[in-house]
C-alpha positions as a printed Julia matrix, in Angstrom:
335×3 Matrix{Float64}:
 79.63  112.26  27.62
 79.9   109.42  30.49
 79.69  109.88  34.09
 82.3   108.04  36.06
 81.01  105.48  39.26
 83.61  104.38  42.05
 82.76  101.56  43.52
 80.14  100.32  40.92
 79.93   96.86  41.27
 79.34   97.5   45.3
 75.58   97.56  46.66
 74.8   100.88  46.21
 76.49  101.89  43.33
 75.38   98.91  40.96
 72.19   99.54  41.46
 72.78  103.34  41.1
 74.52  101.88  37.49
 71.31   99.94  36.55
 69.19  103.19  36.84
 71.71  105.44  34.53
 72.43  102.53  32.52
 68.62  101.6   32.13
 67.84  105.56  31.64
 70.28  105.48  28.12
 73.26  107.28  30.0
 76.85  106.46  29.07
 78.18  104.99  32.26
 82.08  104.07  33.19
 82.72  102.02  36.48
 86.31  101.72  38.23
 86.26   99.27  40.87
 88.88   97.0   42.49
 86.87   94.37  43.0
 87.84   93.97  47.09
 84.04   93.8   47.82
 82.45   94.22  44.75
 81.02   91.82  41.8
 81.67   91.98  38.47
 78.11   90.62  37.71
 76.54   93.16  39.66
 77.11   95.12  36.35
 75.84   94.71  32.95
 78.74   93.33  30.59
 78.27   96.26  28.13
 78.9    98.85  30.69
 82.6    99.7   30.34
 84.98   98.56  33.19
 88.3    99.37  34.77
 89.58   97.15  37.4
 91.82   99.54  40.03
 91.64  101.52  43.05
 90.3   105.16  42.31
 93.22  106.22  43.72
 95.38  105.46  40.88
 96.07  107.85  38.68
 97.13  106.05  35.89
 93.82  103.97  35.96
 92.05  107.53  36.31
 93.93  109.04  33.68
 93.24  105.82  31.0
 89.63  105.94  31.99
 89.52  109.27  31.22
 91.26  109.5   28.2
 89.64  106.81  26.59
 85.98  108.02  27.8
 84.72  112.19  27.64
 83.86  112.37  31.6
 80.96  114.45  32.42
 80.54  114.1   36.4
 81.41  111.38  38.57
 79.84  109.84  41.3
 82.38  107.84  43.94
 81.05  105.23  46.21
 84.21  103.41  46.4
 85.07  103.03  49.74
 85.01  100.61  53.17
 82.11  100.09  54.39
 82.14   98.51  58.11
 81.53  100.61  61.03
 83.04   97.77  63.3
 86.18   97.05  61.08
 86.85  100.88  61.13
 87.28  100.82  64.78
 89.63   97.84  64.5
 91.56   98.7   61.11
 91.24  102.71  61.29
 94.71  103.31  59.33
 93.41  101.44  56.48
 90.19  103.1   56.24
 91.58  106.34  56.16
 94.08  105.38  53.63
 91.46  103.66  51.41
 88.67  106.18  52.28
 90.2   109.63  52.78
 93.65  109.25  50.87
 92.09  107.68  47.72
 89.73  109.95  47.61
 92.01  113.01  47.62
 94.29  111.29  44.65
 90.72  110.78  42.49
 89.39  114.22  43.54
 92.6   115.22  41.92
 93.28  113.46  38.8
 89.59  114.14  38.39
 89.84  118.15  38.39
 93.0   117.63  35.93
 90.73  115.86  33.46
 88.55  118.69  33.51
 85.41  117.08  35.75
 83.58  119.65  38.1
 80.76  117.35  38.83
 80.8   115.29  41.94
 77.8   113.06  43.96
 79.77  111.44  46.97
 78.45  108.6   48.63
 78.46  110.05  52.26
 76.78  108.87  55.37
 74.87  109.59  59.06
 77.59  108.37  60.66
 79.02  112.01  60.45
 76.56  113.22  62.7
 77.72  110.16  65.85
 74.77  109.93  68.67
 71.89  112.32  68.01
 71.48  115.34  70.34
 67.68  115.67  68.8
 65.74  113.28  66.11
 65.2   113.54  63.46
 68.72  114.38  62.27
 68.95  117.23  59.72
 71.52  118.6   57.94
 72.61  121.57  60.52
 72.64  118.65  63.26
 76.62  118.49  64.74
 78.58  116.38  62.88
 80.6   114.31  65.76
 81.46  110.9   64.53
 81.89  107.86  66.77
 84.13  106.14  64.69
 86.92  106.09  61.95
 84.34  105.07  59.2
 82.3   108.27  60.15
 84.96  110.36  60.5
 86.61  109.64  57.25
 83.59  110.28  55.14
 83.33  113.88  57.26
 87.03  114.11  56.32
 86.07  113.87  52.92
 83.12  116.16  52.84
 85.31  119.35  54.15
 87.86  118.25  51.6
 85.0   118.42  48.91
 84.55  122.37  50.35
 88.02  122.93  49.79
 88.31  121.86  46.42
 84.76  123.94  45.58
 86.38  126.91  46.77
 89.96  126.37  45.53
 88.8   124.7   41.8
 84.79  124.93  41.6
 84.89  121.25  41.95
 81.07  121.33  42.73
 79.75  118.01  44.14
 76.28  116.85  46.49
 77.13  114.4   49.4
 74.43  112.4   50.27
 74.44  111.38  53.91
 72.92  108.07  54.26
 70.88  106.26  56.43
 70.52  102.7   56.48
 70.85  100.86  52.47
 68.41   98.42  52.24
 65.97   96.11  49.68
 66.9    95.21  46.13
 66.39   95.3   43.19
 65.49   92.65  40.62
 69.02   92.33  38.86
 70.8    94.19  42.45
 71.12   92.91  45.59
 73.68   92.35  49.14
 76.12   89.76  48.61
 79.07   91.08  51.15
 81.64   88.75  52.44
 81.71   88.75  55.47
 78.0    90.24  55.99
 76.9    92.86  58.83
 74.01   94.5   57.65
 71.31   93.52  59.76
 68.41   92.34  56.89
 70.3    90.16  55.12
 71.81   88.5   58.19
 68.11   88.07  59.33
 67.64   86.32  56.1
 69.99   83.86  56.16
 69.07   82.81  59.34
 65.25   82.46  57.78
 67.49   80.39  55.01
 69.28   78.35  57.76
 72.46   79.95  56.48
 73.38   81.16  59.89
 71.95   79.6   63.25
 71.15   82.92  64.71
 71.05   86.74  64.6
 73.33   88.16  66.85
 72.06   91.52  68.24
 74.68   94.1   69.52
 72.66   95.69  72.31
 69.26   95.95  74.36
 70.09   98.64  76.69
 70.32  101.33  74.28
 67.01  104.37  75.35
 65.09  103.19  72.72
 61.39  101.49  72.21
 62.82   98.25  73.19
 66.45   98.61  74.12
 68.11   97.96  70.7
 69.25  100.23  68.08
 66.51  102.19  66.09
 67.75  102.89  62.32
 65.64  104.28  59.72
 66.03  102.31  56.27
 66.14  103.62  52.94
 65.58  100.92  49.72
 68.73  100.73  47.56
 66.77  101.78  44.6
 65.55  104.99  45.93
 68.73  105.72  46.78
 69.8   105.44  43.3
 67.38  107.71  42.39
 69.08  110.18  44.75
 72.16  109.66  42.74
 70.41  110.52  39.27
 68.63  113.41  40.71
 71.6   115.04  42.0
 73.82  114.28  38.76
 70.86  116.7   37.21
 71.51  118.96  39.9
 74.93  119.73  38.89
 74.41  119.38  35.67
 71.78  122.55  35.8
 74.73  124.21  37.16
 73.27  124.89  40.61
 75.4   125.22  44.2
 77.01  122.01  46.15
 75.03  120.75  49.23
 74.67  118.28  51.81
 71.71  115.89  52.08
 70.3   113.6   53.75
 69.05  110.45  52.83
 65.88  108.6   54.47
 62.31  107.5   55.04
 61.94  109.76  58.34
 60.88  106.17  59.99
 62.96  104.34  62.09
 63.0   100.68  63.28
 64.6    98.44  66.29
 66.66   95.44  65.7
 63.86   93.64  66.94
 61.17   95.36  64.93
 63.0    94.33  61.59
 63.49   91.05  63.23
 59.4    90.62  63.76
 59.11   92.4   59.84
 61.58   88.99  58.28
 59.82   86.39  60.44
 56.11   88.19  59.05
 57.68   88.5   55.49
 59.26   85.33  55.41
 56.69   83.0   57.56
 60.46   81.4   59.25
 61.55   81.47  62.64
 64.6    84.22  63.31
 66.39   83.17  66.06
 68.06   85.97  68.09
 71.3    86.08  70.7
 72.07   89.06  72.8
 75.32   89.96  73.13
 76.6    93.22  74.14
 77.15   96.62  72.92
 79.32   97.2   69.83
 81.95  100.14  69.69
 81.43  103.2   67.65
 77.4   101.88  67.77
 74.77  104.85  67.68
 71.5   104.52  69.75
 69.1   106.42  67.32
 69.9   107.26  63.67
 66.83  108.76  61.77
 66.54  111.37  59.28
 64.84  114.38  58.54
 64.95  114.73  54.49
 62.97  117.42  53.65
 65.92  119.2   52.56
 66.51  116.35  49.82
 63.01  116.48  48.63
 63.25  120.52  48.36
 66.59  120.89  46.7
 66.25  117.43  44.45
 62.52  116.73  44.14
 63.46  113.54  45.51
 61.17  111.14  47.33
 61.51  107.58  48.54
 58.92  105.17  46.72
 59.5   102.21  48.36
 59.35  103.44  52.2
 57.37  100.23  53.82
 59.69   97.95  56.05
 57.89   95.01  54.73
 58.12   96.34  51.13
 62.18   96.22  51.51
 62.34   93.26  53.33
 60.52   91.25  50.62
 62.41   92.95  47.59
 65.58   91.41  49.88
 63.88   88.09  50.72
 63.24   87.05  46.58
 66.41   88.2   45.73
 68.54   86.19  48.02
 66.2    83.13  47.17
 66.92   84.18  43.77
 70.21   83.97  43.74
 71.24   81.69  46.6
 75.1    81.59  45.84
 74.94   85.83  45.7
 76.58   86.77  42.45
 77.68   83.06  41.95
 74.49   82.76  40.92
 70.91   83.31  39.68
 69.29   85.7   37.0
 72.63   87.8   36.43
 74.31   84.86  34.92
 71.82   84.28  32.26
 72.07   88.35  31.47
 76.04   87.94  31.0
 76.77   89.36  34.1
């Protein structure tokens, strides 16, 4: 028996194949390769090049491999290309899923993790956010992923199609064979880094009028890896044959721009030279999460929680591999 991963040679989900893959479970990946690496992967694990929407690639995969559960990352990432492309990230994000959601329950898979995120919930009305907080997006990416998670209720009711969505908060870290390599990059520790790397000649920061500690953002980051974990845990979940739920995903902890900014310089003893500019569209002030529920329902809890932790698992991989997945220790693994 396999499980299925969208979207596996992405961030989040190749690392979320290194822990099943590591752990001795069959694994199958479908990705399209848009954002993702090949090398993220190890060569052994099978892979199908296509979008999960189409059926025929669903319908191979499935034929050729006994599909236990599935867990779907695949999607578009960018909160700020949302707001400027939002037709094709409901097409690629909402009407994608619906197509694999569907070829999936005619293959007879029940089991579904879905790579949700905070975004649903838009700007806090209280902090931390839990899971009864109002879900009122700010933007397209947020409101497709809420799109998906009542479409998720409707196919539990209609089809027991029983999945866990795991709302997000901020991906961050890696681990030693995983790591960010997005093209173009927006997440704000690896920016920060390649500034320290003199990649970049600043860090442009979106914001410093927000109500927060010291005017910019405040974001509470979660490493990749125990995210990952997340993703195991909740297979298990299913697999026990208990109810679909929502959870969150987080340290409880959040952090300004300018406090990660202060954590790279500490971390990597290099000057990170920061811009102001002004507010970005579809930008929340406060995102930080209350994930008791997670621990409760899961046993789930982050390992790796220290900012300064993350930021150096991030710092030695990019020096590790300088050229991303172009290069370093993947290529000598076959990658």
């Amino acid at each position: 028996m396999a499980v299925l991963v969208t979207g596996g040679c992405g961030y989040i989900g190749s690392a979320t194949v290194e822990l099943l893959h590591d752990a001795g479970t069959e694994v199958v990946v479908v990705d399209n390769l848009s954002r993702g690496h090949r090398g993220a992967i190890p060569a052994e694990v099978p892979f199908y090049q296509g979008d999960v929407g189409d059926r025929t690639v669903i319908e191979r995969l499935a034929a050729e491999h006994e599909l236990e559960a599935c867990v779907h990352f695949a999607a578009l990432t960018y909160v700020g290309e949302s707001v400027q492309e939002p037709a094709q990230y409901y097409r690629n994000n909402v009407a994608q899923s619906i197509a694999l959601f569907e070829a999936l329950v005619e293959a007879g898979v029940r089991r579904l993790v879905f790579s949700s995120t905070c975004a649903t919930y838009g700007e806090p009305e209280r902090t931390p956010l839990d899971e009864t907080h109002p879900q009122r997006p700010q933007n397209p990416y947020g409101w497709g992923k809420y799109f998906v998670e009542r479409i998720l209720e409707s196919f539990d009711s209609a089809y027991g199609f029983r999945f866990v969505a795991l709302r997000y908060f901020n991906a961050s870290g890696a681990t030693q064979r995983c790591g960010e390599d997005h093209d173009p990059e927006t997440h704000l520790i690896p920016l920060c880094l390649e500034v320290a790397l003199g990649k970049r000649p600043h860090l442009k920061v979106f914001g410093d009028d927000y109500p927060t500690v010291d005017g910019t953002p405040v974001r509470d980051y979660i490493h990749v890896a125990d995210l990952g974990s997340a993703h195991v845990l909740a297979l298990d979940h299913l697999a026990a044959g208990r109810d679909s739920d929502f959870l969150n995903l987080g340290t409880g902890t959040g952090y300004s721009v300018l406090q990660v900014v202060d954590t790279v310089r500490q971390v990597t003893a290099r000057d990170v030279d920061v811009q102001m500019a002004g507010r970005r569209e579809g930008d929340a002030s406060h995102l930080v999460a209350q994930a008791e529920r997670a621990r409760r329902v899961l046993g789930w809890e982050p390992r790796r929680a220290d900012l300064e932790g993350i930021v150096h698992s991030a710092w030695e991989w990019q020096r590790t591999h300088p050229g991303g997945y172009g290069s370093g220790e993947h290529q000598r693994h076959g990658g």
